[in-house]
Biopython code that builds the backbone (N, CA, C, O; Angstrom):
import numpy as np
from Bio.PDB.StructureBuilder import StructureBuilder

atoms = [
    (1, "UNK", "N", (6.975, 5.289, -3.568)),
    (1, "UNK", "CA", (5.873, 6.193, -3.316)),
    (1, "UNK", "C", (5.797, 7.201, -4.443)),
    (1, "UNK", "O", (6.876, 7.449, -4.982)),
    (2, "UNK", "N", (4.646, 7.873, -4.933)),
    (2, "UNK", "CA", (4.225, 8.330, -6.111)),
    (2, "UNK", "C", (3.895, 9.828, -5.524)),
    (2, "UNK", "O", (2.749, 10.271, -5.591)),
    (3, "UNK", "N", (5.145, 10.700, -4.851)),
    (3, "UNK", "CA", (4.982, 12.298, -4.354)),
    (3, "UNK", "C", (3.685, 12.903, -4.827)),
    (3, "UNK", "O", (3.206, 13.809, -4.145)),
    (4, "UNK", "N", (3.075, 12.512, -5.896)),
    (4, "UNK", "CA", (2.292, 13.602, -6.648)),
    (4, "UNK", "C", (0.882, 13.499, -6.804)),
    (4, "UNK", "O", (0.084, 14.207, -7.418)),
    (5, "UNK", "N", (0.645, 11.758, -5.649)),
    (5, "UNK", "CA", (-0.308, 11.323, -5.337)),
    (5, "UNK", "C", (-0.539, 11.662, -4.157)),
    (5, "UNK", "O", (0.309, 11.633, -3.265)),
    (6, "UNK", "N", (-2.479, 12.253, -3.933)),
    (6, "UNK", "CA", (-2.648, 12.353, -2.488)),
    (6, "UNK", "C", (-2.466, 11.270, -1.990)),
    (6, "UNK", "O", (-1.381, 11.024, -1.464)),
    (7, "UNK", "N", (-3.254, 10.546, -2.018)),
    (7, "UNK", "CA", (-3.102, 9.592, -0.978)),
    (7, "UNK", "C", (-1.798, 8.817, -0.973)),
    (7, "UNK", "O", (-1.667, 8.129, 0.040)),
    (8, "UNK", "N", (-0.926, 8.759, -1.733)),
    (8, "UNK", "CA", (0.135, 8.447, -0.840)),
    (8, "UNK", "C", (0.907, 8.978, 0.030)),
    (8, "UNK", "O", (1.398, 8.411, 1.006)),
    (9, "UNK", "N", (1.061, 10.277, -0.351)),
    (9, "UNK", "CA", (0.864, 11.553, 0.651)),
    (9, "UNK", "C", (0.769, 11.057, 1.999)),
    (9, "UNK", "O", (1.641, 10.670, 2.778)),
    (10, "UNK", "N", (-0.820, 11.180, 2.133)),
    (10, "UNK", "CA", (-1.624, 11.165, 3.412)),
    (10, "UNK", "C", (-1.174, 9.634, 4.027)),
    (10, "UNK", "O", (-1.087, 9.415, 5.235)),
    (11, "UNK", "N", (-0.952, 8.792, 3.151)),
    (11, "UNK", "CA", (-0.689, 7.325, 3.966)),
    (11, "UNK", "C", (0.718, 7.420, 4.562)),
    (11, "UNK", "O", (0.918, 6.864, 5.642)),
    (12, "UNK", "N", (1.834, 8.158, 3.873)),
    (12, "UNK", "CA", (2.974, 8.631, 4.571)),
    (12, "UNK", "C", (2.910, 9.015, 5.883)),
    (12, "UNK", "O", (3.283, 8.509, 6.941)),
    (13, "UNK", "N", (2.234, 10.237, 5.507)),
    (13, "UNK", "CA", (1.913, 11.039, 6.744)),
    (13, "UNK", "C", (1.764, 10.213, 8.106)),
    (13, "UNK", "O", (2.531, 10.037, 9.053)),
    (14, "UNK", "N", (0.563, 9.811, 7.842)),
    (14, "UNK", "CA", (-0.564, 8.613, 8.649)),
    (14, "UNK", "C", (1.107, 7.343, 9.223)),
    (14, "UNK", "O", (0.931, 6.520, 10.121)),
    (15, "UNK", "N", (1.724, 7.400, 8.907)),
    (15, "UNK", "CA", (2.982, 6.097, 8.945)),
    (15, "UNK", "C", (3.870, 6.498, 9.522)),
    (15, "UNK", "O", (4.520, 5.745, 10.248)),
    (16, "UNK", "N", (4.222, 7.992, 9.364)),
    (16, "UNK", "CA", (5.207, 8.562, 10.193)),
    (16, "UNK", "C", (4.623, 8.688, 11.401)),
    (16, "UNK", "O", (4.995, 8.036, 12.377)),
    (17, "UNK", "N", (3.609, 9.585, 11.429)),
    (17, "UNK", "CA", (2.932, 9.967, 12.641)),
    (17, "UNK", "C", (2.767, 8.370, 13.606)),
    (17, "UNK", "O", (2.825, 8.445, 14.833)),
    (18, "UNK", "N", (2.626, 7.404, 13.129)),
    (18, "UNK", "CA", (2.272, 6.206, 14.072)),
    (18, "UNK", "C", (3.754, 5.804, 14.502)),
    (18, "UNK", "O", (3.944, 5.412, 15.654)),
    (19, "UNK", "N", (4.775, 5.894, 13.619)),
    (19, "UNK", "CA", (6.374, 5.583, 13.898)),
    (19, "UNK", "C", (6.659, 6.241, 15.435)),
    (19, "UNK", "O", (6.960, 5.757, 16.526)),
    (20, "UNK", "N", (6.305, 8.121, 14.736)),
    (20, "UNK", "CA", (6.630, 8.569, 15.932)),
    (20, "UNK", "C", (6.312, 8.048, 17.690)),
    (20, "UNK", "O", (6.920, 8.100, 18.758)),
    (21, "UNK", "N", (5.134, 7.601, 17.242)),
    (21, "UNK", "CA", (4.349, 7.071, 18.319)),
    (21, "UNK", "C", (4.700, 6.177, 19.025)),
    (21, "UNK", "O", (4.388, 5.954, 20.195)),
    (22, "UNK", "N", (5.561, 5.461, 18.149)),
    (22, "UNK", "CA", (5.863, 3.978, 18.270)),
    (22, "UNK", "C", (4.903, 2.836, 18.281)),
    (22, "UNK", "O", (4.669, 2.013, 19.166)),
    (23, "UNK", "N", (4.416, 2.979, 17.117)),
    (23, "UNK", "CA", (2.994, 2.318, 17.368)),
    (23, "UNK", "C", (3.592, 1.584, 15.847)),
    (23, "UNK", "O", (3.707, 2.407, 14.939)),
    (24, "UNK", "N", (3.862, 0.565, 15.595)),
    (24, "UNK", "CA", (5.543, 0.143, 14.596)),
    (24, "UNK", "C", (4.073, -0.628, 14.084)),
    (24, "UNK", "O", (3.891, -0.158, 12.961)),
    (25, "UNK", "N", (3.141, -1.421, 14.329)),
    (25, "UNK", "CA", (2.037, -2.383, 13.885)),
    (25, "UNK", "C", (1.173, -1.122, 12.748)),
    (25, "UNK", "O", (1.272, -1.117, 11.521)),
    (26, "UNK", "N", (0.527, -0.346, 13.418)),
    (26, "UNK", "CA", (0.323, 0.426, 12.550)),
    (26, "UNK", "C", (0.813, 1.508, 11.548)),
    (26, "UNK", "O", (0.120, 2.182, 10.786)),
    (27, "UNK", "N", (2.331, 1.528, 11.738)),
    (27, "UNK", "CA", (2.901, 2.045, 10.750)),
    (27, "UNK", "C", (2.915, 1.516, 9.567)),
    (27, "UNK", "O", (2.998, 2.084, 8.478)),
    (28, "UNK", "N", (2.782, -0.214, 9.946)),
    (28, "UNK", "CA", (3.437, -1.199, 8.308)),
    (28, "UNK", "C", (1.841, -1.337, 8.488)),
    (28, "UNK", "O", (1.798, -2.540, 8.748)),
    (29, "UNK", "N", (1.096, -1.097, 8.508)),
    (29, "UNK", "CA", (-0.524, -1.273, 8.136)),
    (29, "UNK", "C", (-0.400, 0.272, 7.157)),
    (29, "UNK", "O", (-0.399, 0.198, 5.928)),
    (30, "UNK", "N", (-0.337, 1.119, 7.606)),
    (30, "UNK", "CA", (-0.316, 2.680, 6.541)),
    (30, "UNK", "C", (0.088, 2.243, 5.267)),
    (30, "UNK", "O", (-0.483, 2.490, 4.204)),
    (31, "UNK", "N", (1.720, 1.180, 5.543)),
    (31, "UNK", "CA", (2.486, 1.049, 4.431)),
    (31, "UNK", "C", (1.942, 0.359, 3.920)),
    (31, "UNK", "O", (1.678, 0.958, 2.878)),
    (32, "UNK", "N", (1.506, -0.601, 3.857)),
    (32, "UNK", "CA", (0.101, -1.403, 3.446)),
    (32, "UNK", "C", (-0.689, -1.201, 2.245)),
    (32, "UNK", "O", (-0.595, -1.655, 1.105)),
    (33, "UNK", "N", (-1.613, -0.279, 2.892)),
    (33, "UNK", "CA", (-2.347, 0.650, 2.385)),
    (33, "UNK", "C", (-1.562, 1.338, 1.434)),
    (33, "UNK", "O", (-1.778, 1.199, 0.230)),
    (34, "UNK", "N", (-0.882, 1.894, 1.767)),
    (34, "UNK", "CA", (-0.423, 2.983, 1.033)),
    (34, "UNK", "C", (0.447, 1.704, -0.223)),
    (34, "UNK", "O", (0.265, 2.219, -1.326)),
    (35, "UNK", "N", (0.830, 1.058, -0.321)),
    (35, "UNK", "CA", (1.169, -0.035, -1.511)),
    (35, "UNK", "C", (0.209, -0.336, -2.183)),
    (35, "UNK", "O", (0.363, -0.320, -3.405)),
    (36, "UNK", "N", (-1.304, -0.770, -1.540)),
    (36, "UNK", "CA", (-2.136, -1.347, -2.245)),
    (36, "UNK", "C", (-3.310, -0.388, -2.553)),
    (36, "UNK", "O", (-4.311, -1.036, -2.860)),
    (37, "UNK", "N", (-3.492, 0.849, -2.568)),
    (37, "UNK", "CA", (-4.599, 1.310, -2.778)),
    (37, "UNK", "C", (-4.546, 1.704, -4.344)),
    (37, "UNK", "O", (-3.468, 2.026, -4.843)),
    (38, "UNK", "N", (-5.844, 1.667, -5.179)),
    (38, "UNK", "CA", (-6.270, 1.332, -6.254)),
    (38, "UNK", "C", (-5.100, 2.275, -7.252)),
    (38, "UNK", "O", (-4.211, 1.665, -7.846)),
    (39, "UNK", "N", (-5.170, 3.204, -7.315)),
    (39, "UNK", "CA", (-3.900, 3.937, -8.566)),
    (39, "UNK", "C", (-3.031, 2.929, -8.832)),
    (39, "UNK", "O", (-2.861, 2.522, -9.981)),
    (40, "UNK", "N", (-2.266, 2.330, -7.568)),
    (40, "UNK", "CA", (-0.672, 1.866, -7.710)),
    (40, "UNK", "C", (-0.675, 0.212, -7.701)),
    (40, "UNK", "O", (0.363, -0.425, -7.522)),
    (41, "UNK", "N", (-2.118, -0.484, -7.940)),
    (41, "UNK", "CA", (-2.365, -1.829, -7.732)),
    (41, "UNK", "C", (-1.892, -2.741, -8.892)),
    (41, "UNK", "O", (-2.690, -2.461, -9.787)),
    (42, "UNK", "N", (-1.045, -3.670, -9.375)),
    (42, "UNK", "CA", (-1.087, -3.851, -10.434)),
    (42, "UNK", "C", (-1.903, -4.810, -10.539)),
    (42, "UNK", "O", (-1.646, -5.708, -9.737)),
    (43, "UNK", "N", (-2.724, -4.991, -11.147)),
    (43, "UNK", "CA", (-3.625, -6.229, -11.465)),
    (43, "UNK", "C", (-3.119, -7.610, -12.560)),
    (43, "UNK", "O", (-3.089, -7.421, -13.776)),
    (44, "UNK", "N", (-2.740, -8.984, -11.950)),
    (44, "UNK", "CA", (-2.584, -9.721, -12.753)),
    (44, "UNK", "C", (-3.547, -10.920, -12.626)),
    (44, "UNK", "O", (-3.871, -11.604, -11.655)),
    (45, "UNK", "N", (-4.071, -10.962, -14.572)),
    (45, "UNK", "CA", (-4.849, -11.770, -14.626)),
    (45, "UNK", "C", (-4.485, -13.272, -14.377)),
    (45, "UNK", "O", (-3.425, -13.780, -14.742)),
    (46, "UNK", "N", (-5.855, -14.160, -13.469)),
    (46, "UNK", "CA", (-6.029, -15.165, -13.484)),
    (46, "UNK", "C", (-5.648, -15.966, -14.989)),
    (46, "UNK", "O", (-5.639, -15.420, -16.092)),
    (47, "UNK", "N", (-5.324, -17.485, -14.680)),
    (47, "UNK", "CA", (-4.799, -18.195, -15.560)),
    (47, "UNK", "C", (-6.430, -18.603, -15.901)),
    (47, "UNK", "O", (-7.360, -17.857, -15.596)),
    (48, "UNK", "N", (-6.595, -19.822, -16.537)),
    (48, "UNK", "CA", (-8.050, -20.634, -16.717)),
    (48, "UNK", "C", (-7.810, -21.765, -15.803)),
    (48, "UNK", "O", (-6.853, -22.010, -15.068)),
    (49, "UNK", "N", (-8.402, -22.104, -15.923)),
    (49, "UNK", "CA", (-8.781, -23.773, -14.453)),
    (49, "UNK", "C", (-7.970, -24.564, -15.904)),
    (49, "UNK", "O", (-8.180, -24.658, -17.114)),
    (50, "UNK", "N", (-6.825, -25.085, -14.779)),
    (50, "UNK", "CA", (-6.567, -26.790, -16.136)),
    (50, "UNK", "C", (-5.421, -26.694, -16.524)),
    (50, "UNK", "O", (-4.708, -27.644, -16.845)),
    (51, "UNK", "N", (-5.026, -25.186, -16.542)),
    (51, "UNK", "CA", (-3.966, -24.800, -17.619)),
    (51, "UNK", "C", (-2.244, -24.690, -16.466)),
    (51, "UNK", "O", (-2.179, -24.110, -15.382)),
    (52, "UNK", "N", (-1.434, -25.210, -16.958)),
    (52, "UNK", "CA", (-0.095, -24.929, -16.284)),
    (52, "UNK", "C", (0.496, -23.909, -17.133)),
    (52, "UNK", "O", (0.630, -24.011, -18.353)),
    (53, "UNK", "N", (0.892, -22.779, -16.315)),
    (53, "UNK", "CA", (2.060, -21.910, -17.292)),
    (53, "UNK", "C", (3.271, -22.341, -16.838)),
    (53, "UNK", "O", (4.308, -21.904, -17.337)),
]
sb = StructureBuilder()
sb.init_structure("model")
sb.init_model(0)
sb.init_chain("A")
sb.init_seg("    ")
for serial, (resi, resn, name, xyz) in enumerate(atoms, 1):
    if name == "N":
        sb.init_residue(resn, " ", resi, " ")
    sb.init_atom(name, np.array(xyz, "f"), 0.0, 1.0, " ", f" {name:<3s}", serial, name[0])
structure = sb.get_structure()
């Protein structure tokens, strides 16, 4: 997690608060989110059609 980012922040938050709850489905949905939202996404490019690496 990237402290210095809101939104990972807020997706923490949002993950604990559902833990507490016990609501365990939507906690690893926060974590989710909070892995894949755009800042922290790494993008890897497609190969071409045909080609084996």
């Amino acid at each position: 997690m990237n402290d210095t980012c809101p939104t990972c922040r807020h997706y923490a938050a949002l993950r604990e608060q559902a833990r507490q709850a016990g609501d365990y489905s939507k906690a690893t949905d926060y974590e989710v989110l909070r892995r894949r939202h755009p800042a922290h996404t790494v993008r890897i490019p497609r190969q071409p059609e045909g080609r084996a690496v």
